[in-house]
C-alpha positions in Angstrom: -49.7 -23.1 -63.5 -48.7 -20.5 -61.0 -51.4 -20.7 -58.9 -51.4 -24.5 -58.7 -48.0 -24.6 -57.6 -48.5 -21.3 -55.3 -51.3 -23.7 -53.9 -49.0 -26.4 -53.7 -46.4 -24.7 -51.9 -49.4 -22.9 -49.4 -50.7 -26.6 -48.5 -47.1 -28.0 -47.6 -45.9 -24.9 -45.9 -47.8 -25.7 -42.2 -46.5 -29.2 -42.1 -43.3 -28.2 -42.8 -43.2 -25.3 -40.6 -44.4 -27.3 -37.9 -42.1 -30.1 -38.3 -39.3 -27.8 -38.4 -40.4 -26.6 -35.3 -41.0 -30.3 -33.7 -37.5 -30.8 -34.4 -35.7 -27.2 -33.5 -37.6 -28.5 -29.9 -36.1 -31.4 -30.1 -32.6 -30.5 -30.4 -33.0 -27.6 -28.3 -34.3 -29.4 -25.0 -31.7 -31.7 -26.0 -29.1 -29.6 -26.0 -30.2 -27.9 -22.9 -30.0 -31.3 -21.4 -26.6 -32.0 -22.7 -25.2 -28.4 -21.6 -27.0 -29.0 -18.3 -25.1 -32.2 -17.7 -21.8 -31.2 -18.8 -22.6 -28.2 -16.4 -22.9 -30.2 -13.6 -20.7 -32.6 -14.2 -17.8 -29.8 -14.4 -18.9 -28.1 -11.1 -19.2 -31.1 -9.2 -15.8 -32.0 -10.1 -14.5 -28.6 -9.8 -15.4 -28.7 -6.5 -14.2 -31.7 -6.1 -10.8 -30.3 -6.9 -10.8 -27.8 -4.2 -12.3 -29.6 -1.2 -10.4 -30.6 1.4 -10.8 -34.8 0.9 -11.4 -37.0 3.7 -9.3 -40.3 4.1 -11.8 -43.0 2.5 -11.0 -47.0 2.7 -8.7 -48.5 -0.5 -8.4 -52.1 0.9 -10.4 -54.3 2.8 -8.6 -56.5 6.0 -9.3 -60.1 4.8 -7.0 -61.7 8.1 -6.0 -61.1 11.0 -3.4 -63.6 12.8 -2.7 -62.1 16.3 -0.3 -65.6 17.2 1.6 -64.4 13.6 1.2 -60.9 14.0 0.6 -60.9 10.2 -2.5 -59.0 8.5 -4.1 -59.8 5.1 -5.5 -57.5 3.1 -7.2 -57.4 -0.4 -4.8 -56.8 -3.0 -4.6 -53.6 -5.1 -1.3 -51.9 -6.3 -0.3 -50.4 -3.3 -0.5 -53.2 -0.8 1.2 -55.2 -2.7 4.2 -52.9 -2.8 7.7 -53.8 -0.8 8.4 -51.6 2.1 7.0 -50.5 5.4 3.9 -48.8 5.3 0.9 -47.5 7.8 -2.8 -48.9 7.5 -5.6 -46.7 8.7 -8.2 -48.8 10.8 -11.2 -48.8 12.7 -12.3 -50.3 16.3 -9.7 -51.4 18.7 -6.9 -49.1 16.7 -6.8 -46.8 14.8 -3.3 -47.0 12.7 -0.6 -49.5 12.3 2.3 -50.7 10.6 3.2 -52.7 8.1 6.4 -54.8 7.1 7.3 -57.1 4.2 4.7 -58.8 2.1 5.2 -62.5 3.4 2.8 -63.9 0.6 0.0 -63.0 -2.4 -2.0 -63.9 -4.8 -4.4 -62.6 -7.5 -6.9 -61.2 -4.9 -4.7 -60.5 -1.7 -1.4 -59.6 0.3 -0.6 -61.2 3.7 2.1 -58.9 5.7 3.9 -58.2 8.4 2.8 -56.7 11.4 4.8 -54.2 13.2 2.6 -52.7 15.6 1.7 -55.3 18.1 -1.9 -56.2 17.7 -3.4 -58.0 20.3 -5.6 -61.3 20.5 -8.4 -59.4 21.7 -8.1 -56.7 19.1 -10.8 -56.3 16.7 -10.5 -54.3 13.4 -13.3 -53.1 11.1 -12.7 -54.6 7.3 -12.3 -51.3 5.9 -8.4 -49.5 6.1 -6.3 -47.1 4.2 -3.3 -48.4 3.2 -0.7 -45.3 3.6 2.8 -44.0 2.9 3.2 -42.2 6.3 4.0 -45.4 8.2 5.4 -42.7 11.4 2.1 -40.7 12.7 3.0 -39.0 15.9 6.0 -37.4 16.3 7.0 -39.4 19.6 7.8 -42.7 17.5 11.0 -40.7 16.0 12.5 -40.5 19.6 13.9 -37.7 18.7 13.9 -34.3 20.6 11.0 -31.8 19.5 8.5 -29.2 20.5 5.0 -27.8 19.0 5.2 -24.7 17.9 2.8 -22.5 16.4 3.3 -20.3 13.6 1.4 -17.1 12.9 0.1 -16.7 9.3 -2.4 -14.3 8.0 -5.2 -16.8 8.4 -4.3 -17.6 12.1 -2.0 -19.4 14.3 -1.1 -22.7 12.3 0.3 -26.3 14.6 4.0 -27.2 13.9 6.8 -29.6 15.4 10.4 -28.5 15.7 13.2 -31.2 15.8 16.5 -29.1 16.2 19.3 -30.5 15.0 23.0 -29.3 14.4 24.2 -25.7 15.3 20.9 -24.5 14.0 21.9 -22.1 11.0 20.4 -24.7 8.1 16.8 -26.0 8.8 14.0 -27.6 6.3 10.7 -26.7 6.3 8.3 -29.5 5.4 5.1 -29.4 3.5 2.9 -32.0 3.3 0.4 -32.7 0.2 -3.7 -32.5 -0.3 -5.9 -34.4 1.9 -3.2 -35.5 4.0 -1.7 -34.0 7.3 2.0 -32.8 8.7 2.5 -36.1 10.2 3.3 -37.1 6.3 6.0 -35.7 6.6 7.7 -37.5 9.7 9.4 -40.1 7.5 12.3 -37.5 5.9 13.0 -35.7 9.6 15.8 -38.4 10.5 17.0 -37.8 7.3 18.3 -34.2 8.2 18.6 -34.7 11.3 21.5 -37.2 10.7 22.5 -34.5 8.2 22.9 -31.8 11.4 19.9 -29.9 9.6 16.7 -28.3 11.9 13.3 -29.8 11.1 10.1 -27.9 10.9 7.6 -29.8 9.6 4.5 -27.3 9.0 0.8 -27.2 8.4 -1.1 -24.8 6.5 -5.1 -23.2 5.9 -8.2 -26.1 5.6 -5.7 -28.8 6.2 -8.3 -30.1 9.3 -5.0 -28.6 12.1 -4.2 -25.3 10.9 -6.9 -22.4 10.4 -9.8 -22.4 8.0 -10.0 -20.0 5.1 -13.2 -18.2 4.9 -14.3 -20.2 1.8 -12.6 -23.6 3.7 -10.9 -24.8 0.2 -8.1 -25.3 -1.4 -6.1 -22.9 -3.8 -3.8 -25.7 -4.8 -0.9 -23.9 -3.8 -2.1 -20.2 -4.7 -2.6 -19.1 -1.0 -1.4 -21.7 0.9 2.4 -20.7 0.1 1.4 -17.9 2.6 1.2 -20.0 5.5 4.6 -21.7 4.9 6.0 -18.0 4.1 5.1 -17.1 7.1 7.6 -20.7 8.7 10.1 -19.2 7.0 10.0 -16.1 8.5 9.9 -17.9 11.7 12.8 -19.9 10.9 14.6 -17.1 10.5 13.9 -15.3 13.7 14.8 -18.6 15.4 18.5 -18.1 14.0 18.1 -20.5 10.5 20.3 -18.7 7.9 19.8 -21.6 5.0 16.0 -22.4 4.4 15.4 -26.0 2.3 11.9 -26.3 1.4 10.5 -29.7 0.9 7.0 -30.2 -0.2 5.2 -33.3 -1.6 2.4 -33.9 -4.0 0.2 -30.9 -3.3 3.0 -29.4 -1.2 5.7 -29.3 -4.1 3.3 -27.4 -5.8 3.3 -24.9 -2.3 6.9 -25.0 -2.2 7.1 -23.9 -6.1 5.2 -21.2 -5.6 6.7 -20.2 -1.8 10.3 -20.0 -4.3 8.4 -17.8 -6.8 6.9 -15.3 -4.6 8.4 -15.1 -0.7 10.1 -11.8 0.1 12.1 -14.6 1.8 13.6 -15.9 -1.5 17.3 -15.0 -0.5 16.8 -17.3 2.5 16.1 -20.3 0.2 18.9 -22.3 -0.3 16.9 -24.9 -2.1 13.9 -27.0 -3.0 13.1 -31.1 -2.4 10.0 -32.5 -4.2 8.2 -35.9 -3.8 5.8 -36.9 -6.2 5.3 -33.3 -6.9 2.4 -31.1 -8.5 4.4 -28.7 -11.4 1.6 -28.5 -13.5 -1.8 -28.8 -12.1 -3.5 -29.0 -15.4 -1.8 -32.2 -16.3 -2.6 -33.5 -13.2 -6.4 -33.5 -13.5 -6.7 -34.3 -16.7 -4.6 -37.5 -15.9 -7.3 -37.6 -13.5 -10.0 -37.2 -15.2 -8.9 -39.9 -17.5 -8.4 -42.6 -14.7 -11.7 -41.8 -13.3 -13.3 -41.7 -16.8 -14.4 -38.6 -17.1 -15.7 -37.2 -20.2 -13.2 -34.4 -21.7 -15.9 -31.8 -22.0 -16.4 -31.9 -18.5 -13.2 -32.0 -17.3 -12.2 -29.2 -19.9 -14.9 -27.1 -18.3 -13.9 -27.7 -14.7 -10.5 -26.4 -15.9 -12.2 -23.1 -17.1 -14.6 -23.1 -14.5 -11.6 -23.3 -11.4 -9.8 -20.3 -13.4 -13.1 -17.7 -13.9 -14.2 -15.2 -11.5 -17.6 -15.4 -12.5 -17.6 -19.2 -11.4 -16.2 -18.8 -8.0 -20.5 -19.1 -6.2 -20.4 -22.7 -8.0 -16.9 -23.7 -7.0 -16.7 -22.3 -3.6 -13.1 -21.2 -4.5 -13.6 -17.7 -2.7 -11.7 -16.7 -6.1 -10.2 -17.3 -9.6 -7.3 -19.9 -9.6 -5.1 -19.0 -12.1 -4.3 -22.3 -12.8 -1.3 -21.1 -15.4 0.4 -19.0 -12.5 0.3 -22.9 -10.9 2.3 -24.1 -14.2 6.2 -24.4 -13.2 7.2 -25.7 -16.9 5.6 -22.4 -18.3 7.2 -20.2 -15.8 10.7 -22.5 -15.3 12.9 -19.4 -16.2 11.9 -17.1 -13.2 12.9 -19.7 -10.8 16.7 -19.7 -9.3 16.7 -22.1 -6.4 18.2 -25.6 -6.8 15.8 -28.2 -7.1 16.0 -31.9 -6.2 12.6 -34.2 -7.8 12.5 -37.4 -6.4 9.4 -38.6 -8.5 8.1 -42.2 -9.7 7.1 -42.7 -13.3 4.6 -45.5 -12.0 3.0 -42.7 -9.6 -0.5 -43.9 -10.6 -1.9 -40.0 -9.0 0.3 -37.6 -9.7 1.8 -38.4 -13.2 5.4 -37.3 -13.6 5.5 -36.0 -17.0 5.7 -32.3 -15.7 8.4 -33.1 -13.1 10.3 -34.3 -16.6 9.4 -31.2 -17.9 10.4 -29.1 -15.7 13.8 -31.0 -15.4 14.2 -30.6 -19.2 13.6 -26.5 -19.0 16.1 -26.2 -16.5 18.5 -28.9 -16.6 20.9 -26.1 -14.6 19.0 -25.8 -11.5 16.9 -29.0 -11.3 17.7 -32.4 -10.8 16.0 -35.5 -11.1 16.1 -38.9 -9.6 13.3 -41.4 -11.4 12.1 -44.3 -9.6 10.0 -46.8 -10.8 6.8 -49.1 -9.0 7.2 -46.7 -5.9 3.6 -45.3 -6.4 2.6 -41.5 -4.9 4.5 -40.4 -1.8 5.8 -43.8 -1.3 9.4 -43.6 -2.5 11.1 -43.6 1.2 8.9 -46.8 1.8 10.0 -48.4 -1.6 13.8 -48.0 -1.3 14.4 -45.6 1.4 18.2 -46.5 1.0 18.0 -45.1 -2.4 15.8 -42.0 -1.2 17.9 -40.7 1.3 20.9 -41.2 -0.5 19.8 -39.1 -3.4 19.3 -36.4 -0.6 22.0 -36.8 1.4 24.4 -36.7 -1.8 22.2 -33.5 -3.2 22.4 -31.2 0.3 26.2 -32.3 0.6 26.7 -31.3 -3.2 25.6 -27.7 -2.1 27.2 -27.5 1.4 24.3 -27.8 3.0 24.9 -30.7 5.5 27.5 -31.6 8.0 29.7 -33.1 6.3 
């Protein structure tokens, strides 16, 4: 009876051996094939992340009426926002602007013109619709100057507007993937308020100097660059620094309050749309672009290990919870002013709230709604530059 079932067992054993086997093969090439596509999937949009972006068409030009002087474009949810806004073109120009929506409908927006188009003009379909509306300094008409400012990268392009008897200036920093001329819009602002304008650019932002890996550190080097406009400021005679930074360059300015040996010359911060937290930030991104959480949980990792840095080009670790504000809200001591919408639809606003929360004595908030990312002036730009004007008067920081 032991034998037989000795025999049994023998006979069995090689078919079951080798289907184990089969199947171990199985699951491991399939794993392998899993963990190589998560893998790739988390470097690519690590990289992603950190690479300077190019400006890339969001809405296609449907119309053109020269007689009119009205444009149509296809609708999405920033074209069909009120305001005045810039669109980025191709052929006979290259940017203009945009007034009031005139008329839509389920597909499209027919606006305003306000740059004079031509009857002979002719316009590739594809444009950028943009916040920036201003995109040379000369359509201000205000006095200014380039400067350059030396920073440990090289010498980076800035404009001065002077304004006032020169002791309170703001120092402007525009976000990712954009330039300085974001920043134009705010620069009447201040100088109605008698406050100095330099509006700044910093490393792989395609005017100042490139880094030696040519990426971004979302804010973990770049504050450098900005550092080092402050330091000019104050050998130009500015006693009272501001520092206003949107999207990517709230994020700068946070950390520029944090870590500047200049911190005494800070009178206080102004955020649009602003970046407190990147983590919250791509995973809201992630999630619009529906990406898997695996992947985007390992890009995360992958941005913040040394070991990573060949795949992601990053040069070096970004340590991504030195980037959270919330997290590190009790070290700061600068008044804040967050002008942030809570339909921002890029940069979500949950940390600015956050952050508002932790430190309800140094920060304040003003929530708009519908405004989308960086548009807020363009939206309701009494409303914007009220909320500033009544928060640098607060603090004796403008003429009165």
């Amino acid at each position: 009876m032991v034998a037989s079932r000795r025999a049994a067992v023998g006979g069995a054993s090689p078919l079951l051996v080798a289907g184990v086997k089969a199947a171990l093969t199985v699951l491991s090439v399939a794993l392998t094939g899993v963990l190589a596509i998560l893998a790739a999937g988390s470097v690519r949009m690590a990289r992603r992340v950190v690479t300077p972006a190019r400006r890339v068409p969001d809405t296609r030009i449907l119309a053109l009426d020269t007689a009119a002087q009205t444009i149509t474009l296809s609708r999405t949810d920033d074209t069909a926002l009120p305001g005045r806004y810039g669109l980025f073109t191709a052929g006979t120009s290259d940017y203009v602007k945009l007034g009031s929506v005139l008329s839509e409908d389920a597909t499209s927006v027919k606006r305003k013109l306000l740059t004079h188009v031509s009857s002979d003009a002719r316009l590739a379909p594809d444009a950028a619709f943009s916040g920036w509306y201003y995109d040379h300094p000369d359509q201000l008409h205000l006095p200014f100057t380039p400067e350059l400012i030396g920073s440990t990268v090289g010498p980076c392009p800035a404009w001065l507007f002077p304004a006032g008897d020169g002791d309170t200036w703001v120092i402007q920093v525009h976000g990712r993937g954009t330039t300085r001329a974001e920043c134009l819009r705010a620069v009447p602002v201040f100088h109605s308020l008698g406050i100095t304008s330099l509006v700044v650019s910093y490393r792989n932002d395609g005017e100042a100097p490139r880094s030696r890996t040519g990426t971004y550190a979302l804010g973990s080097t770049e504050w450098r660059d900005v550092d080092a406009a402050v330091g000019f400021a104050r050998r130009r005679g500015a006693r009272r620094i501001i520092v206003m930074g949107w999207s990517m360059g709230g994020a700068i300015a946070l950390q520029l309050s944090l870590n500047s040996a200049h911190r005494d010359a800070i009178a206080g911060l102004i955020l649009e749309s602003p970046v407190v937290d990147w983590r919250v930030v791509l995973a809201y991104q992630a999630r619009v672009q529906r990406v898997p959480a695996p992947i985007t949980g390992l890009a995360i990792e992958a941005l913040q290990a040394e070991w990573a840095t060949p795949l992601t080009r990053t040069g070096a670790a970004i340590r991504l919870d030195q980037l959270d504000v919330v997290a590190r809200a009790a070290e700061l001591r600068h008044p804040i002013l967050i002008l942030h919408s809570d339909d921002d639809g890029f940069v979500p606003s949950d940390a600015s709230h956050d952050l508002w929360a932790a430190r309800p004595d140094l920060v304040e908030m003003q929530v708009f709604e519908v405004a989308r990312h960086t548009k807020l002036w363009n939206y309701d730009q009494e409303r914007w530059t009220r909320s500033i004007g009544d928060w640098l008067t607060a603090r004796g920081l403008a003429d009165a």
